[in-house]
N, C-alpha and C positions, 0 to 999 in steps of 0.2 A: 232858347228860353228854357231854363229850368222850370220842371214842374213838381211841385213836391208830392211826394210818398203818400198815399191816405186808403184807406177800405173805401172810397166812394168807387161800385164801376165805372160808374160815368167818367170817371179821370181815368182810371185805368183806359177804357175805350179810349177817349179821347190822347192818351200819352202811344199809345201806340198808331195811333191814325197816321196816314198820309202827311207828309209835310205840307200837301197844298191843300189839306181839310183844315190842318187847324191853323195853318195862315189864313183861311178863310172865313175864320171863327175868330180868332184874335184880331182881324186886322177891324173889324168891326161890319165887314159887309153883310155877314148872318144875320145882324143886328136891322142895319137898313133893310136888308130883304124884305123880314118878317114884319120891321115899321110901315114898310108898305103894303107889303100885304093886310096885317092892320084897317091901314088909310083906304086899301083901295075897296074893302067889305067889310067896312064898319064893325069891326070884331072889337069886345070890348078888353078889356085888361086880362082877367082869367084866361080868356080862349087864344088871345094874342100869345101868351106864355105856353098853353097849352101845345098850339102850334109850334113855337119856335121848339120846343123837346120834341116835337115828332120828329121835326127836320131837323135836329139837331142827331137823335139816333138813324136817321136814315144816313146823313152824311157819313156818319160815324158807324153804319155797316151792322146795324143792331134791328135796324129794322128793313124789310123788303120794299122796294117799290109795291109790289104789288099787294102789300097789307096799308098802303098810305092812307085809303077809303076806309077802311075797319077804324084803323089807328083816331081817323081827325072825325069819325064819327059817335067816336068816346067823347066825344068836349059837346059836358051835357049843350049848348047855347049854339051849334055849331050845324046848321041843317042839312042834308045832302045836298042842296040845291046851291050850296053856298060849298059845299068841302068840294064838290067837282071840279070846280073852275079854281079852287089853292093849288089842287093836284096837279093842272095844268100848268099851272104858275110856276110850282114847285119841279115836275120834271124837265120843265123846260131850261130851266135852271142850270 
């Protein structure tokens, strides 16, 4: 799949990733993941979104695992008590 030319890094990142990151992004599993994630800790719409860009840069090798707790405890609504158990989620992943 062609992806077109733009100043966004995020394409950039994402145009050079791994052919099985961004089948894994396009094919729409990212999408469920973080729906469930969502469903499964009542995360409302802002922090759902918020979430999916963290693990969307972690995929995409822009962010560390081990900044994931920093990173999902930016998402003002989003408490430690609640970002622990994403991170489990997420490395398990």
């Amino acid at each position: 799949m062609d992806i077109p030319t733009t100043n966004d890094p995020l394409i950039e990142l994402f145009k050079t990733a791994p052919p099985a990151v961004r089948d894994y992004v396009l094919s729409g599993k990212l999408a469920a993941f973080v729906g469930g994630v969502r469903q499964e800790f009542g995360l409302d719409e802002a922090a759902t979104r918020q979430v999916s860009n963290v693990v969307l840069l972690l995929l995409l090798g822009a962010t560390e695992p081990e900044d994931l707790l920093d990173e999902l405890l930016e998402i003002e609504t989003l408490p430690e008590e609640t970002a622990v158990p994403i991170i489990e989620k997420i490395t398990k992943k």
